[in-house]
C-alpha positions in Angstrom: -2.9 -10.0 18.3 -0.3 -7.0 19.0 -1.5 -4.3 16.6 -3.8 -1.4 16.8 -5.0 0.4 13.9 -5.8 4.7 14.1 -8.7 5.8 11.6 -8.9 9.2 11.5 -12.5 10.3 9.6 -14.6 13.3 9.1 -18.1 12.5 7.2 -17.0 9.3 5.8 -19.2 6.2 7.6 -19.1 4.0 4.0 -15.7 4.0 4.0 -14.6 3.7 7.6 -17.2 0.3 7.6 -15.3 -0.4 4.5 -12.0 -0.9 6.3 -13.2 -1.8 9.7 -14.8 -5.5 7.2 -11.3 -5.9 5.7 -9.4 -5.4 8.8 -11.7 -7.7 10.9 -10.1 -10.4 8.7 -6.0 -9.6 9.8 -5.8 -11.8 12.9 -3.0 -9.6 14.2 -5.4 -6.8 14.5 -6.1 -6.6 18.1 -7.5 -3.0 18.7 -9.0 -0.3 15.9 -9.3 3.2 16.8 -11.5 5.5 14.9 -11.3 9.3 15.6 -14.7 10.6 14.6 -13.3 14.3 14.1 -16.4 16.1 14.7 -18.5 14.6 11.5 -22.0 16.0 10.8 -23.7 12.8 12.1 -21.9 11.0 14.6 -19.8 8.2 13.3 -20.7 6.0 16.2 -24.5 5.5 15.2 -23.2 5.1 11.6 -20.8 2.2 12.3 -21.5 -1.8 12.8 -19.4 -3.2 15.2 -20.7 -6.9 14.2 -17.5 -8.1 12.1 -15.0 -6.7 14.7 -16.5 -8.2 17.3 -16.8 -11.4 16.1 -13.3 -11.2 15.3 -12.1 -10.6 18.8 -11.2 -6.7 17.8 -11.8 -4.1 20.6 -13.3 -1.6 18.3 -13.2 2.6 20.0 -14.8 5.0 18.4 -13.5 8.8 19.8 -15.1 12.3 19.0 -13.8 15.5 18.7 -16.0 18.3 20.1 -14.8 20.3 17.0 -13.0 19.7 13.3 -9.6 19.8 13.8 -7.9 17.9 10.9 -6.4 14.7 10.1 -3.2 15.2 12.3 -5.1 16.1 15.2 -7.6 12.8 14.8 -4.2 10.8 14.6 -2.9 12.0 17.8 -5.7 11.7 19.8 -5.9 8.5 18.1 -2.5 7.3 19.1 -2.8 8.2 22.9 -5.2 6.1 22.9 -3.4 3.0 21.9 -2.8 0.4 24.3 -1.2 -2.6 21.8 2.9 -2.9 21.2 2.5 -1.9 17.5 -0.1 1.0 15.5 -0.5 1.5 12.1 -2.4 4.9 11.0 -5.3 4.2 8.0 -7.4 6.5 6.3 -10.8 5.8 5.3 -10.5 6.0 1.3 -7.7 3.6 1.4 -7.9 -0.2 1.4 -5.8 -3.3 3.4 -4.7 -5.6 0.2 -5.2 -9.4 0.3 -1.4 -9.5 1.5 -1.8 -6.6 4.4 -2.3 -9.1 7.1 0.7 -11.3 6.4 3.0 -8.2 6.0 2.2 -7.6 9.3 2.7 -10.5 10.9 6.1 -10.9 9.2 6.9 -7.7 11.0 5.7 -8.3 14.6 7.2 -12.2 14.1 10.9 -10.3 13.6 13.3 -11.6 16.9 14.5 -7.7 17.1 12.8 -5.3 17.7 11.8 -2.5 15.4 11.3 0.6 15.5 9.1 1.3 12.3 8.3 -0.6 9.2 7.7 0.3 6.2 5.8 -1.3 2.9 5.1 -1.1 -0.6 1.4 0.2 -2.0 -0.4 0.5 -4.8 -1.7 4.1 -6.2 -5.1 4.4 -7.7 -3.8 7.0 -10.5 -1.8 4.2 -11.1 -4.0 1.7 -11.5 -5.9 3.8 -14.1 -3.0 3.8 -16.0 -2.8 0.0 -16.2 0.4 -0.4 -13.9 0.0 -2.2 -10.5 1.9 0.2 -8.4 3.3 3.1 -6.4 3.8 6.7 -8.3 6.8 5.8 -10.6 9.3 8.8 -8.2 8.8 6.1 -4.8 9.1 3.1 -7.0 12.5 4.1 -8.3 13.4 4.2 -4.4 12.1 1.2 -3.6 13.8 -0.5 -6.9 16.8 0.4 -4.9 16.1 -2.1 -2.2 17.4 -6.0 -2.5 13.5 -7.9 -3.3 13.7 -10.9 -0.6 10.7 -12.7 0.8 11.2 -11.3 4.5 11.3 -8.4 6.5 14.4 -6.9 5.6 16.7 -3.9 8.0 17.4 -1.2 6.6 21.0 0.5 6.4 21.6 3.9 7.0 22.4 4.4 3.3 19.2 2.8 2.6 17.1 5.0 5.3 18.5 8.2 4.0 17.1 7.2 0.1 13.4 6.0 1.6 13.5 9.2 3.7 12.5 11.0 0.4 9.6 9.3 -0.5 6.2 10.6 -0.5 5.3 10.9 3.6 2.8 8.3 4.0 1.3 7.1 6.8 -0.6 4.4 6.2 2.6 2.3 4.9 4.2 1.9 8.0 4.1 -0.2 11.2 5.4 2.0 14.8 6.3 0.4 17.4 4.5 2.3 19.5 6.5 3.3 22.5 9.4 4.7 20.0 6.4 7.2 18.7 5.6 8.3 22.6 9.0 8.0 24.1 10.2 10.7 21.2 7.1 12.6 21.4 6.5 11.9 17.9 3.1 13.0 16.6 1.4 14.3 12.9 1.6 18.0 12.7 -2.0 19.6 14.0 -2.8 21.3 10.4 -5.5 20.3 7.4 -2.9 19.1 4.7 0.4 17.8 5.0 0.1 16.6 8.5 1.9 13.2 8.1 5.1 15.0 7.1 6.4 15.5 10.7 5.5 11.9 11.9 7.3 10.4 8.4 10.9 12.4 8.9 11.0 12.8 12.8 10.7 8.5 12.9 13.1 8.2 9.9 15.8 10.7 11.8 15.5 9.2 15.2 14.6 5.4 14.2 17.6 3.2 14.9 16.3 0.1 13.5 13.9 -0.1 10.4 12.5 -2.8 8.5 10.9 -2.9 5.0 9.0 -5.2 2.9 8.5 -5.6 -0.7 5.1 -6.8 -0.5 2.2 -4.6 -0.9 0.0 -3.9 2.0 -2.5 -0.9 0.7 -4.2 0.4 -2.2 -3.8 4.0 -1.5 -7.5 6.0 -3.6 -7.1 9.4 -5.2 -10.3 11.1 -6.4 -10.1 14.1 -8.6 -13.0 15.6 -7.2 -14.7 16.7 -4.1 -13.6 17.9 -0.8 -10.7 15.0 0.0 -7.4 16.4 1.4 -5.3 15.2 -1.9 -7.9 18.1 -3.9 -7.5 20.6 -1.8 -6.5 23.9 -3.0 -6.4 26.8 -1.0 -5.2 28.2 2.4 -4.8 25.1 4.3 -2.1 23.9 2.4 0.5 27.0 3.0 0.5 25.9 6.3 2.8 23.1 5.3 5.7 25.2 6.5 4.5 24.2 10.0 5.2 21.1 9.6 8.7 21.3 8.1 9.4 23.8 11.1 9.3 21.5 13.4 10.9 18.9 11.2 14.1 21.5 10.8 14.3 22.1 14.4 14.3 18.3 14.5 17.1 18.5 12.6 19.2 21.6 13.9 18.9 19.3 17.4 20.0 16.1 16.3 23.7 14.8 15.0 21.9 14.5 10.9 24.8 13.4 8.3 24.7 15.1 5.0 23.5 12.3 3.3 20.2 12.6 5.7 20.7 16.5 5.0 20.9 15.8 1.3 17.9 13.5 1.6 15.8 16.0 3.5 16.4 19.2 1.1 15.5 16.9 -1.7 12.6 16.1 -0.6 11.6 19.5 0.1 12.5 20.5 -3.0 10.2 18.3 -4.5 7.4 19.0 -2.5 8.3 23.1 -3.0 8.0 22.3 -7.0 4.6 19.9 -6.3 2.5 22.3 -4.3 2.1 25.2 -6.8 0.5 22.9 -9.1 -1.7 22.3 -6.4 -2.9 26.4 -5.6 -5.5 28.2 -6.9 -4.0 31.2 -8.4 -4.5 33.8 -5.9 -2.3 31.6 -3.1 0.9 31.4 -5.5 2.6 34.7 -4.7 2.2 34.4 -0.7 3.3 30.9 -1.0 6.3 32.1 -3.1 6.8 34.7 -0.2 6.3 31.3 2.6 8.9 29.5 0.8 11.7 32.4 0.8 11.6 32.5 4.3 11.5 29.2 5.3 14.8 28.4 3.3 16.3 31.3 4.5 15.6 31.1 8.0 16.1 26.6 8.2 18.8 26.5 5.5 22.1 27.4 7.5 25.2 28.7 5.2 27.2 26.0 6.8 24.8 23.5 5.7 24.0 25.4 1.7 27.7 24.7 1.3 27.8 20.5 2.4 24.6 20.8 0.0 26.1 22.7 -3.0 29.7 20.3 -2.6 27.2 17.2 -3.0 24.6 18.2 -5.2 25.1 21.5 -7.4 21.8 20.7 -9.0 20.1 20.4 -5.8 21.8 24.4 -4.3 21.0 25.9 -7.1 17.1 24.8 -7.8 17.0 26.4 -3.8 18.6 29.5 -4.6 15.5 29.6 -7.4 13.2 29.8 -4.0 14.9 32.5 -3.3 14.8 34.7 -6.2 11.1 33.7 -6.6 10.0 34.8 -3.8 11.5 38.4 -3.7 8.5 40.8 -3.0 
């Protein structure tokens, strides 16, 4: 028993019980963590202990004194793990029968680690009829030999997983690489796991993956969960990729890790429009400008443009977009 598990949760007892019964069941569960941040009713008289104690499972529950988002509950969250290894859950997403057994395949590896990642299964997905990820991370992950056990990853291999969609419930810290690098989610509403997904990829030395699928990852399309949100909250994403670029700018980054990085923020530059209310679109137009102006070097514009013409010039469209 070497793992603790972070729960961050605001008004959301059903479904933190939910995965507090399924994780009482993974024997390498030692220690959960739930970060109550600042519900309406106290998540500690909404929460049975009963299964997690039984199972041996030192169960915390922590309040904030006020809401201050899902990056902030993960924090507090992780200074308060005391176990080798943590792995960050949210409330609306479920362990799969397999989830135990992926990680004890990872914490039974003779190196050490420094993260681990796995596969997961998409709710919008599921609807669909197809048992998997959203089809733009399963074409990275199709990229990776399919073997039975833990596999390392090679740089190659951590530059094209890089790009994925920053999770942060599919991966396994070792926990003194996230506090020895200061790594930590971004303090904002929405997009808070970028930070803590890129800073571990950049600085990790040593990462492991798995095939096997460990969550079920729930989207609603309704009500007030983070995926649905619409307004304000989510033009602070440039926050987080600030502190991701100075990352960057202080670190020896290849261009392939460049390349992998600009991709992904081009993606998530074309993805968050579609996810504005109307009224946001030109000041997040303005956001973007300046961001790639101001983090996008010349130096680096020209490695990018010798490697990926497609890739310069849909950034040079941020640019004319967001002319006032």
């Amino acid at each position: 028993m070497t793992v603790s598990v972070v729960i961050p949760a605001w008004n959301d007892a059903e479904g933190v019980q939910a995965v507090l019964e399924t994780l009482a069941d993974v024997a390498v569960v030692s220690e959960v963590i739930v970060v109550d941040d600042c519900s309406q009713t106290p998540l500690e008289t909404q929460l049975r202990r009963t299964r997690s104690e039984a199972a041996g499972q030192s169960l915390q529950i922590l309040r904030h004194a006020e809401n201050r988002g899902g990056g902030a509950a993960r924090n507090t969250g992780l200074n308060a793990v005391t176990q080798p290894y943590v792995i960050f859950l949210d409330s609306d997403d479920l362990p799969t029968s397999e989830y135990g057994a992926v990680l004890e395949a990872f914490v039974a590896t003779p190196e050490p680690f420094d993260f681990a990642m796995f596969r997961h299964l998409d709710s919008r997905e599921l609807h669909l009829g197809r048992k998997s990820g959203l089809p733009v991370d399963e074409r990275s992950w199709d990229q990776l030999p399919r073997l039975d056990v833990p596999q390392v990853m090679s740089e190659h291999q951590k530059c094209e997983m890089a790009a994925v969609s920053a999770y942060p419930w599919n991966k396994l810290y070792r926990t003194g690489f996230l506090k020895e690098h200061e790594i930590l989610c971004t303090e904002i509403p929405v997009h808070n796991d970028i930070e803590l997904h890129w800073v571990s990829f950049l600085l990790a030395r040593r990462v492991l993956y798995s095939h096997h699928t460990g969550i079920t990852h729930f989207v609603a399309d309704h009500g007030n969960r983070i995926t649905n949100r619409k307004g304000a909250e989510r033009l602070r994403v440039f926050e987080a990729l600030d502190n991701v670029s100075k990352r960057i700018e202080g670190a020896e980054i290849t261009i392939r890790m460049q390349l992998s990085y600009w991709r992904f923020v081009n993606k998530l530059m074309r993805w968050i429009p579609n996810n504005l209310t109307q009224e946001r679109l030109q000041e997040f137009h303005i956001l973007r400008r300046a961001f790639v102006l101001d983090r996008l070097s010349p130096d680096v514009f020209k490695r990018l443009a010798l490697n990926d013409p497609h890739l310069s010039t849909a950034l040079l469209d941020f640019l004319e977009e967001g002319e006032a």
